[in-house]
N, C-alpha and C positions, 0 to 999 in steps of 0.2 A: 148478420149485423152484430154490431157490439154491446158494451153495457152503456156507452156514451148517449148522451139528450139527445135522441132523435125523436121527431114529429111529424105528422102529417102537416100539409101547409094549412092553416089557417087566418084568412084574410083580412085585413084591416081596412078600412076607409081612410085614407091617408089627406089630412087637412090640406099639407102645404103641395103646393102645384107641381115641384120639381118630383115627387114622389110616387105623384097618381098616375094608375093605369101598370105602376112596375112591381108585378108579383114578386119579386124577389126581393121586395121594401114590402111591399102590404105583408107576406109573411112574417113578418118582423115581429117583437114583443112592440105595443105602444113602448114612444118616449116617455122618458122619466122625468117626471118634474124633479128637481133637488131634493124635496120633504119623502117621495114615495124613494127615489133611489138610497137615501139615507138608511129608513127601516127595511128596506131590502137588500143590502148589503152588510147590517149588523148580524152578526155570528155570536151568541150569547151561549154554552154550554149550558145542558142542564146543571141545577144547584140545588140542593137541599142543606139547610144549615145543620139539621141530624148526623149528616156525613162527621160534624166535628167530634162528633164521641164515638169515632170510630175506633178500633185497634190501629197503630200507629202503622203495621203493617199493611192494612187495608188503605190506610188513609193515604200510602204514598205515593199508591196507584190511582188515586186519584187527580192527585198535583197534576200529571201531565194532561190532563183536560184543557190546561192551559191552553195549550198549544190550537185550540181550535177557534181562543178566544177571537172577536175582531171588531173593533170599534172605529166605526168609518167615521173619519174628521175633513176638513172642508178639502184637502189636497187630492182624498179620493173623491172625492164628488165632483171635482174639477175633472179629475181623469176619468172617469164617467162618463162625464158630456162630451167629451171630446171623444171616444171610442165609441161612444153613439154617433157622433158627427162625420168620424172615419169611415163608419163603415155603411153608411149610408147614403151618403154623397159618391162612396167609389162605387155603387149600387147604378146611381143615377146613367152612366153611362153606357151601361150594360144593362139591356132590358130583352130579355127569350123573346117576349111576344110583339118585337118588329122586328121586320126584315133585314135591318141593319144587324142584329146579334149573327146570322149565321154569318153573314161577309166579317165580320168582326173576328170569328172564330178562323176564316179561313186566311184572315193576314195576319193575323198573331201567330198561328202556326207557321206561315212564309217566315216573318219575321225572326222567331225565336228559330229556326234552322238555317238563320243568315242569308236566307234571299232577298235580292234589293226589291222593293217593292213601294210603291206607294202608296201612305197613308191618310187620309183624311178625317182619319174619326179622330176626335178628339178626349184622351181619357180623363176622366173625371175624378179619378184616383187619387189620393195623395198620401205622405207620410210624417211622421212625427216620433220623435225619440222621449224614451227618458231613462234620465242620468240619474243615480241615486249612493249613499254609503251604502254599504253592504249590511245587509241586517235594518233599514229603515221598513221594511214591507214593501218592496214595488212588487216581486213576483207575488205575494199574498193579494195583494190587493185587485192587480188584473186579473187573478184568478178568479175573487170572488165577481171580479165585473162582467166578466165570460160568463161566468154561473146563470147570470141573468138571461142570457141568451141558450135557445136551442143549439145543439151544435151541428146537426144533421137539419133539415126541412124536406120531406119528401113531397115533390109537386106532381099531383096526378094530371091525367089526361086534360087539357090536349098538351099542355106542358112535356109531361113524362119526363123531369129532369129531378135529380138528386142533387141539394143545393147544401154546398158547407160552409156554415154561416162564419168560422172561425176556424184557425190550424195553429196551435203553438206548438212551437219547434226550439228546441236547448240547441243554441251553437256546438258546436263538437270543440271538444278539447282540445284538440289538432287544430280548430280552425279551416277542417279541409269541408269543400264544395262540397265534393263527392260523397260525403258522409252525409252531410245535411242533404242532398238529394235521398239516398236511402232510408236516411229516417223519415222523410216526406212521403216516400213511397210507403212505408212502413205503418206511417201513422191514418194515411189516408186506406191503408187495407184494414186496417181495424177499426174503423170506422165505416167501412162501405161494404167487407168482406168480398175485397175484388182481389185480385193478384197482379197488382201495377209491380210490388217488387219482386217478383220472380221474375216477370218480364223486363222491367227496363231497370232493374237496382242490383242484378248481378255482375259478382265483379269482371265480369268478359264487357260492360258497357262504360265509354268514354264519358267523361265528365260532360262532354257538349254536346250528347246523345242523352245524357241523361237530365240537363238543363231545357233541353227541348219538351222533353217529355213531362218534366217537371211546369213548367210554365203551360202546354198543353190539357192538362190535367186539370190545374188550376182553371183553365177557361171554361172548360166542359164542367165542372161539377161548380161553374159559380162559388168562388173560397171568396167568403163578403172580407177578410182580413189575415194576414198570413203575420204571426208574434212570434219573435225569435228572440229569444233572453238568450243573457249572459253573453254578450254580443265582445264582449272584452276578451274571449277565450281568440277573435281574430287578430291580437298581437302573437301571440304564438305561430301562425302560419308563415312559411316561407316560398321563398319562387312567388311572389307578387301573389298569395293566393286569400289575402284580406282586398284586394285592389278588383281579383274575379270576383270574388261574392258581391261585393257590394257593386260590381258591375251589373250581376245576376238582377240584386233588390233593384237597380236604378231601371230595368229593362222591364220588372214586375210591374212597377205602378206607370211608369210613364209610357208602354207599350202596350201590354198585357192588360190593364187597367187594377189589380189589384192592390188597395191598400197594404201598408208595408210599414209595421210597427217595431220599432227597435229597443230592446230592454238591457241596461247594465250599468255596471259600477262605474266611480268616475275615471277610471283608468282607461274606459272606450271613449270619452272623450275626443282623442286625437281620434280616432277612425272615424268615427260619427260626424265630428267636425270637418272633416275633407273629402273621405272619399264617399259620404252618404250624402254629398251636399247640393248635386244635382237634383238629386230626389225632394231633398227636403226644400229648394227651392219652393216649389209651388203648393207646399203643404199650407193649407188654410188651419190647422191645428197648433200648430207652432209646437214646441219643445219643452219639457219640462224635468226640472233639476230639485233633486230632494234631498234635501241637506238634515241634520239634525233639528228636533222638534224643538221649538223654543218654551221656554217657562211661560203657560199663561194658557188662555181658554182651551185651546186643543187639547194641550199636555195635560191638564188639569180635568177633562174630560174625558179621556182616557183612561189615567190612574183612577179617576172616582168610580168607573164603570169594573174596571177590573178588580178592585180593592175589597169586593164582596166574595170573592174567590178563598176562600180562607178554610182552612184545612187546620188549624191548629185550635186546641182546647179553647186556649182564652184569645176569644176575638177582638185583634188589635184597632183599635180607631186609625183614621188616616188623617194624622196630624200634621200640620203647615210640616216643620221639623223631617217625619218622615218622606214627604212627598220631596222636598228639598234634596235629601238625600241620597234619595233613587233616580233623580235627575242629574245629580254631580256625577255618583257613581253609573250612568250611563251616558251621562252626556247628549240625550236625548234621541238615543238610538234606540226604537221602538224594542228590538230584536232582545237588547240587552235587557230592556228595562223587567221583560216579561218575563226571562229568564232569572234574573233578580230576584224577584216577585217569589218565584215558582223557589227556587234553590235556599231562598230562606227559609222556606218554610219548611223545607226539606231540615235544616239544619236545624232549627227552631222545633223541628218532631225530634231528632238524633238527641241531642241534647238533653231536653226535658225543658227548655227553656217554655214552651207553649206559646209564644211570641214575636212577635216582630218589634225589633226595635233598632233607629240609627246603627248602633253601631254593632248590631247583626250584620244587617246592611252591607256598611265597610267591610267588613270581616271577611263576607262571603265574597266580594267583590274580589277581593286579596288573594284569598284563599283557591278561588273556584273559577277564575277568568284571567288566569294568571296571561293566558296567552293575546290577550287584546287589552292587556294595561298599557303598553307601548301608546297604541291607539287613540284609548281615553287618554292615556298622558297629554300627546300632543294634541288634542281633543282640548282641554283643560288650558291649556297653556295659549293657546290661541297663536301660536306664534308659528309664523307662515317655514319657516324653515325648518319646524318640527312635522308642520301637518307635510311638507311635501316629499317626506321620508314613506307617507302613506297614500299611494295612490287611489284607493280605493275610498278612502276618507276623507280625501281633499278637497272643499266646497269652495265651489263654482265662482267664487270672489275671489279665489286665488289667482283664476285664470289670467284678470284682470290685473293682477300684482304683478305674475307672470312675465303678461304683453307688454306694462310698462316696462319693467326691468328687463325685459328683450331689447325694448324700444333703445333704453340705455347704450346694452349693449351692442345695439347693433350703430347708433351713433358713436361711439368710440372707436368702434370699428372702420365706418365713415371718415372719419377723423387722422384715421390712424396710415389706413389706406389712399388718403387725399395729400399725408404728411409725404409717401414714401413716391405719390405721381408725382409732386415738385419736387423730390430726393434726385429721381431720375429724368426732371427736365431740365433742373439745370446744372445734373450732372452733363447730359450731353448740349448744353448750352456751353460748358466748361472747356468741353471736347472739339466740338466746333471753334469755339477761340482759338484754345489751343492751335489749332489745324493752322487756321489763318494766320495767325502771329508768324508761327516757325515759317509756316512759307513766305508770309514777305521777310523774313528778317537773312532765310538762305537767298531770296533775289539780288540783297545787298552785301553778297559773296562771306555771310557770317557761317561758320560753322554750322551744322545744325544740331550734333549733341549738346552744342555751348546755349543755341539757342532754344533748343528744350527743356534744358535743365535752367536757365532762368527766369522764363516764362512760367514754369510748370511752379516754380517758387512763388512766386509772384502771384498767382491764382491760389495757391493755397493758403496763403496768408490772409486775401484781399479778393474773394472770389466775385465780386459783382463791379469789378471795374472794367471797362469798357475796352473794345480790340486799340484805340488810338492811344489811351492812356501805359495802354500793360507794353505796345509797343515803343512809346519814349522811354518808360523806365527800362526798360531792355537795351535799348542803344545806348543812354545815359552811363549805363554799367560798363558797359562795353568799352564807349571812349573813354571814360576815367580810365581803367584799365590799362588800357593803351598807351595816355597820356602818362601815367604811373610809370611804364617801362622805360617810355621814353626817355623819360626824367632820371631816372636809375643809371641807364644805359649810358647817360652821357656823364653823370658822377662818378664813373667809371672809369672813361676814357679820362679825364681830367687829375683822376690818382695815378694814373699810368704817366701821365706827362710830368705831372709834379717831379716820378722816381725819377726818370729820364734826366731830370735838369739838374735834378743834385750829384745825379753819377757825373755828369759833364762838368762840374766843378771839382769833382775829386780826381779828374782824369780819366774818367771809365769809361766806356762805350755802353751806348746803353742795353746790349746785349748783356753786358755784366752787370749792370746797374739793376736790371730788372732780375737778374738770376742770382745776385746775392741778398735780394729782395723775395728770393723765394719766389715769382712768379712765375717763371718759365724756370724747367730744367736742361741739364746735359744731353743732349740726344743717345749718348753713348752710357748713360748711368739708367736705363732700360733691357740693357743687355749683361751680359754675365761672360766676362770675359775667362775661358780656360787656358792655361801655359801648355806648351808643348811637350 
């Protein structure tokens, strides 16, 4: 066995009807009202205010006590209830002590090795996400909610089963499958001191050899909740291998029956939001998104709890002024604020200042967190095109900024796409004319380049006039034309007679009338006569 909460089972009398008779819920700690989960989830370090006259060296080593501080406000109490409601209800379905549990065991095993099979049991399962900035406390907080729970239950005779009331599991940085099965196997041998990964986690075993076995496992040792943080490391997988996982979780709760609790920054997001969302369908928990703490009862309750934590000579009061400060300069990022806290005070010993004040504060802010000022900037700024530079810090209203201005875009595109379907319908409406015109206009023995080329005019100028209209102006052209020549051709013949009649007053013939007119020449002034 390990050093992890394990128990023998001890039973409860369980009030509400859905619960009774199921040793795997009577085990259970009693539910928590709101008032007992509160003072059982607060995490207070020891504090002597002696420590303040310590050596400056002693005293530094103390600062990080910090770090264990933890003042639960209404958002974990909410997460609370709802991981009590998770893991309790996925309970309800799976019960050892009727006959349906072993048929239960014997189709999830078909199932998870991909035999068709038919199911009738119904799982009672469901799941539930939460989105959070990085540094708000989600992974602190579930941790301390686990705490409350056993994490082992050992159920004796006639039972005989080892029941794992909880499993958190880190996504792998890879995002690969195969890893989070070996760390499942991993985690469940240090907890049980069995050799599941020797046997099915070495690397000679197939990812869906090892999802079997994984989902197997889980049924036989009863996992009342299976938490996978940092769920955002599944954008880095490639070869569809965030689309198998989440295959994997949709197969956990809605097959297998295990609840299936999702933890990360807002950057998981997109994954959670699509490929987790058959799961999260039937979640009666719904979803929760944890934004920066706002100025006011919470925040205020917090700083006043941690504010006794004071390590330096002269103890600073926590004045409106201060507490203002440490809110801008964190923005109401839990994570930051404490480290604030802590890193002043550091600086406030270095110094000799023996104090906190504002614009220590700022200083250390400047100084000491250079690397998430970017953050806080666009944090401060509120401006949706700063904050979407930060995926991780981008709150949940943006999404909705997002969708509309997708919405935009995607109607422009509409728009733009409907512009270019009537580009190309009455391009080949154009075309068609075309077609038609030239062929009647060659029936009427016209040329057909003549009559392409002025059809083809005639539509580019005036593209929505009709086949009868484009075809009169076309023959219109045509007989002007004609008529034109004609006209020509005979003010021609008419100069030619004119010469004619003046050479026959002069005596001429009008062979010579017209050739000293220059119009016809010497048949013989073509040739190039040589002498002999």
């Amino acid at each position: 066995m390990s050093q992890y909460k394990i128990q023998v089972a001890q039973y409860h009398t369980q009030e509400l009807e859905d619960f009774k008779g199921n040793p795997l819920i009577e085990a259970l700690p009693p539910i928590l009202s709101p008032e007992d989960a509160f003072y059982k989830l607060c995490s207070f370090p020891g504090y002597d205010e002696k420590e303040r006259l310590y050596p400056a060296h002693i005293r530094y080593h103390a600062i990080p006590r910090l770090a264990r501080f933890f003042q639960p406000v209404m958002q974990h109490l909410d997460l609370e209830q709802r991981f009590s409601r998770l893991l309790r209800h996925g309970y309800v379905g799976r019960n050892p002590s009727t006959p349906e549990y072993t048929k239960q065991l014997h189709i999830a095993h078909k199932l998870l090795s991909g035999e068709s099979v038919q199911c009738n049991i119904k799982s009672t399962a469901s799941s539930f996400t939460l989105m959070g900035f990085s540094g708000i406390g989600k992974t602190t907080a579930i941790e301390n909610i686990l705490s409350l729970y056993p994490q082992v239950i050992i159920h004796q005779a006639p039972l005989n089963l080892t029941q794992i009331v909880w499993l958190k599991l880190n996504c792998p940085h890879d995002g690969s499958l195969k890893s989070l099965c070996m760390d499942f196997f991993q985690k469940v041998d240090d907890l049980l001191g069995t050799n599941y990964y020797e046997k099915f986690g070495g690397p000679r075993h197939s990812i869906s050899s090892m999802v079997t076995r994984m989902g197997q496992i889980a049924r036989i040792h009863c996992i009342g909740a299976l938490i996978i943080d940092e769920i955002q490391h599944l954008l880095t997988t490639r070869d569809r291998g965030s689309e198998k996982m989440m295959n994997f979780f949709v197969t956990l709760v809605n097959e297998i029956g295990v609840p299936v609790m999702m933890i990360g920054t807002m950057r998981a997001r997109s994954v959670l939001q699509q490929d987790f969302r058959q799961a999260r369908r039937g979640s009666g928990q719904g979803d929760m998104v944890w934004e920066q703490m706002k100025p006011g009862d919470d925040w205020d309750l917090l700083i006043e709890s941690m504010w006794k934590y004071q390590w330096i000579e002269n103890e600073t009061p926590l004045t409106e002024e201060i507490n203002k400060t440490l809110y801008e300069e964190s923005q109401g990022i839990v994570d930051i604020a404490v480290k604030l806290f802590a890193l002043s005070q550091g600086r406030a010993i270095d110094t000799g200042l023996e104090k906190i004040t504002p614009e220590l504060i700022r200083k250390v802010s400047k100084d000491d967190l250079k690397l998430v000022q970017p953050m806080l900037k666009a944090l401060k700024s509120g401006l949706y095109e700063e904050l979407e530079k930060y995926e991780d810090i981008m709150p949940m209203e943006i999404e909705e900024y997002l969708q509309k201005r997708q919405s935009n875009i995607d109607l422009r595109k509409t728009i733009q796409q409907k512009k270019e379907k009537m580009a190309e319908k009455r391009k080949n409406e154009e075309t068609s004319i075309l077609k038609s015109v030239i062929s009647a206009l060659i029936s009427l023995n016209i040329d057909a380049k003549t009559a392409e080329r002025k059809v083809t005019q005639i539509l580019k100028s005036e593209p929505n006039l009709s086949e009868a209209v484009i075809m009169e102006r076309v023959l219109k052209e045509i007989n002007s034309k004609k008529q034109n020549e004609s006209e020509e051709a005979k003010d021609g013949i008419n100069v030619l007679w004119s010469i004619v009649d003046n050479g026959k007053k002069k005596h001429l013939s009008a062979y010579e009338a017209l050739k000293k007119e220059g119009i016809i020449c010497s048949p013989v002034d073509d040739f190039i006569i040589s002498g002999a």
